[in-house]
N, C-alpha and C positions, 0 to 999 in steps of 0.2 A: 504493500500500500504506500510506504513511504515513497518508493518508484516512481507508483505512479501519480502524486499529488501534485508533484511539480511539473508534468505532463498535461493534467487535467486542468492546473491551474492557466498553463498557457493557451487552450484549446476553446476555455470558456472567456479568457480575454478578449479571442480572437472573433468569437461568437456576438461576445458583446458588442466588439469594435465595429461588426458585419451589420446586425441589425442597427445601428447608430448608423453609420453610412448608408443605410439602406431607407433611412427616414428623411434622410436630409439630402438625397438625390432623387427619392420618388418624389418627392411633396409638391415640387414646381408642377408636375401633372396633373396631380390631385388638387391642387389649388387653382389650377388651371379651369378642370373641369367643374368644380365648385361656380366659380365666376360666372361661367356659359351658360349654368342651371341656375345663378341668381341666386345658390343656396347658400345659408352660413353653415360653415365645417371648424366643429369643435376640433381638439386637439387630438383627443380618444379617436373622433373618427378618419384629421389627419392621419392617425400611425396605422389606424387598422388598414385604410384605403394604403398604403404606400406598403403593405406585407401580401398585398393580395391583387395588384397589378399583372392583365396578361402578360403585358411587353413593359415589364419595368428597366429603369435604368442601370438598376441593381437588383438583382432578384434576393429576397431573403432567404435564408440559410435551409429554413425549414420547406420551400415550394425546392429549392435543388436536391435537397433530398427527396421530397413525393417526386421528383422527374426521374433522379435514379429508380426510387425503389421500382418504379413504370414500366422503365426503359431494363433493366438491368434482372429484378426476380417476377415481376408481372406478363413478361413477354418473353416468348421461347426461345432460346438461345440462337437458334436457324433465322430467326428473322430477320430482316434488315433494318427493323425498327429497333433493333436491340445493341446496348451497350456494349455488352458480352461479346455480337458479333463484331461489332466495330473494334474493337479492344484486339479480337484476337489478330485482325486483318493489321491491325498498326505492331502488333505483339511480331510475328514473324516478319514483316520487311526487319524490325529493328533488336531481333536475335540475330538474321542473317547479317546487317551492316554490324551490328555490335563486333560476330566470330571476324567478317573482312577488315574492318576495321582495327581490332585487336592486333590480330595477326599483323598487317602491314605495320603493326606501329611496332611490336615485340624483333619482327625480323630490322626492321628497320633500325631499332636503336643497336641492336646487337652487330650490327655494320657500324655506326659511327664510332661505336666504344673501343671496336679493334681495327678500324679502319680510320687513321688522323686524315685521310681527302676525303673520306665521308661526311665527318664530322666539320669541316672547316666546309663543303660544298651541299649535303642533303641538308641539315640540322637549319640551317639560314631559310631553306626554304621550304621545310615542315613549318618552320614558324611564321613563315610570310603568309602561306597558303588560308592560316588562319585569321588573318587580318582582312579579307574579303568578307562581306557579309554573306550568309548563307542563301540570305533571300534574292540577291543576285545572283547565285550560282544555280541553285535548284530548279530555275527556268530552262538557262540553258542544259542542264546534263537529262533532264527530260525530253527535252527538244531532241536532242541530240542523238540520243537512246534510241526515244523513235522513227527518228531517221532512218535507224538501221534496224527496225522491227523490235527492239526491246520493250517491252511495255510490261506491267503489271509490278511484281513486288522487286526485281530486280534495280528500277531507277531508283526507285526509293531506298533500298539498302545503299546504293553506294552512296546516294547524299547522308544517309546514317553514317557511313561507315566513313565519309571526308568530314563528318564532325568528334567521331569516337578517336581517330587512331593519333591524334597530337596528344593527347593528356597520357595514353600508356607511350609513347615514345620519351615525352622526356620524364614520367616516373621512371619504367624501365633504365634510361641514358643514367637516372640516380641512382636507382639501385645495382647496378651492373660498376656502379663506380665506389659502390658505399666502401667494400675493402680498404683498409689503409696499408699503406708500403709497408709497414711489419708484415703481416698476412700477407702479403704477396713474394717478399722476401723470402719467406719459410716456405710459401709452397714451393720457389725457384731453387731454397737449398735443399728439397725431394726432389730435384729435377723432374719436378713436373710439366707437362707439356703442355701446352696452351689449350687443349681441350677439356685435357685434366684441370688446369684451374679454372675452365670457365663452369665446368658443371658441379667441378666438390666445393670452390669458393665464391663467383662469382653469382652464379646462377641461382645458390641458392641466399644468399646475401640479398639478393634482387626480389626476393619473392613478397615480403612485406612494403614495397613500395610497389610495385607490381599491382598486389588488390585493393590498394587504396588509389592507384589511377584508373585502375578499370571501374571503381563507385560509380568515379566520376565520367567514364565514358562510358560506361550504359544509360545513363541519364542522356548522357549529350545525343547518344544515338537516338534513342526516343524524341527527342529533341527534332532531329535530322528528318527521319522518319514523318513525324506532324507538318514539318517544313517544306517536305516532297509530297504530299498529298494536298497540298494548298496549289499551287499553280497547275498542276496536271490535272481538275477539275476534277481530283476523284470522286466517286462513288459507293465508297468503302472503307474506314478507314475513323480514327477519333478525328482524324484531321477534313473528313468530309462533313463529319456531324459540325465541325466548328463553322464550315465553312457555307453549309445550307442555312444554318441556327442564324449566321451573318446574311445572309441573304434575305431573312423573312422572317429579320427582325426578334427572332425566336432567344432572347437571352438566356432566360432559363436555359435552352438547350446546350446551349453554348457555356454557360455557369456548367452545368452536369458534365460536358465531354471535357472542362477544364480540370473536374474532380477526379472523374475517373483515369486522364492522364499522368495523375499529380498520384493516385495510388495504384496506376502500373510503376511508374516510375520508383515509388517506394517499395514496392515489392519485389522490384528488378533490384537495385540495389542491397535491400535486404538479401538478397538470393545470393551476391555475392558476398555480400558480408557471413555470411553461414559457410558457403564453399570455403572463406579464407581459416575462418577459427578451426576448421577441419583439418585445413592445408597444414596451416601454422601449427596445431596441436600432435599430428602425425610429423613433423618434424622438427618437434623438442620445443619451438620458437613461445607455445602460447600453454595453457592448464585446462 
């Protein structure tokens, strides 16, 4: 309980904060339409009218949850009315870009760390690549994709996968460096071979910096993913829910595909976080 007090504390702050912002952005409406009707509007019935707007500016806490619970345990998983199926459609482009992503960035640093023209020539422009906005790349690698027949979950992993692979490249580049010249020293006075050090001292030296950059790049994949289903008009996808909900005014809906991004996202991350205290535990690192 103690756990979770300071948990629950911050949740219902945030509750409060939500309905308070949610009175003081619907109300212009609600007073709006007060006027048109010539009616007077007590205050009691400002708050209530601003909790219970179709297309409010803010939707309160409790209408995005009845939108989930609708979208999510009311409607069959098969549906294309459903959360669940939206979720999964955004869930596999951004396992796929997560695994390419990872990957390029893992092979990737492991070249710059034993390779000094790697590091003085890739490493400049791993980091430049990321100074582009996303929202201008994901047009064109869409475009481009379909140019050559690529469509469906594959453009959307690789713009996942051009946002996951910089955060494990340069953990990775750290941890692959963490050893210090003592420990390098002593493996070099075993005459060990440079395979040999990178798998009994480097590789695993790297592994705790390793799952705290992948946290972070499974989120960014998700990320990437929602970002790739915005210009290519998808159909499918949390990133389609966000993007008809903008189309037709639908807040609520777009409040719900914001929630339910926000607990794939934590759930993906948790998932690694559970893989690591396993990793870490099975080799001596954690309890």
């Amino acid at each position: 309980m103690t756990r979770l007090l300071p948990v629950l504390t911050v949740v219902g702050a945030i509750l409060l904060l939500w309905y308070a912002a949610t009175v003081w952005l619907n109300a212009p409406w609600a007073r709006d339409q007060a006027a048109r009707a010539e009616a007077t509007l007590t205050l009691p019935a400002l708050v209530a009218d601003t909790m219970t707007q179709d297309r409010p500016v803010l939707p309160a806490p409790h209408q995005v949850g009845a939108e989930l619970w609708k979208t999510v345990a009311a409607t069959k998983v098969t549906s294309k009315r459903s959360l669940v199926w939206h979720g999964w459609v955004t869930l596999s482009a951004t396992a796929v870009g997560f695994l390419l992503g990872s990957g390029a960035g893992i092979l990737l640093a492991i070249g710059i760390v034993h390779s000094r023209a790697m590091d003085l020539s890739v490493m400049p422009w791993a980091v430049a690549s990321q100074t582009i906005p996303i929202l201008a790349i994901a047009p064109m690698v869409i475009v481009v994709l379909a140019s050559v027949g690529v469509t469906g979950l594959l453009p959307k992993a690789v713009i996942a996968g051009w946002l996951s692979f910089f955060p494990v490249v340069v953990g990775m580049v750290k941890g692959l460096r963490a050893p210090d010249a003592m420990q390098i020293d002593q493996m070099r006075t075993w005459t060990a071979t440079p395979g040999q050090m990178f798998w009994k001292l480097r590789l695993p030296a790297s592994v705790p910096w390793l799952f705290a950059s992948l946290k972070v790049s499974v989120a960014a994949a998700l990320v990437g993913t929602i970002v790739g289903e915005l210009p290519a008009g998808a159909t499918a996808g949390l990133g389609a829910r966000l993007l008809s909900g903008s189309y037709y005014g639908q807040t609520v809906q777009i409040w719900a595909a914001l929630v339910a991004a926000a607990v794939l996202a934590a759930a993906l991350v948790g998932l690694v976080g559970l893989i690591e205290r396993r990793a870490l535990r099975r080799m001596g690192m954690a309890r």
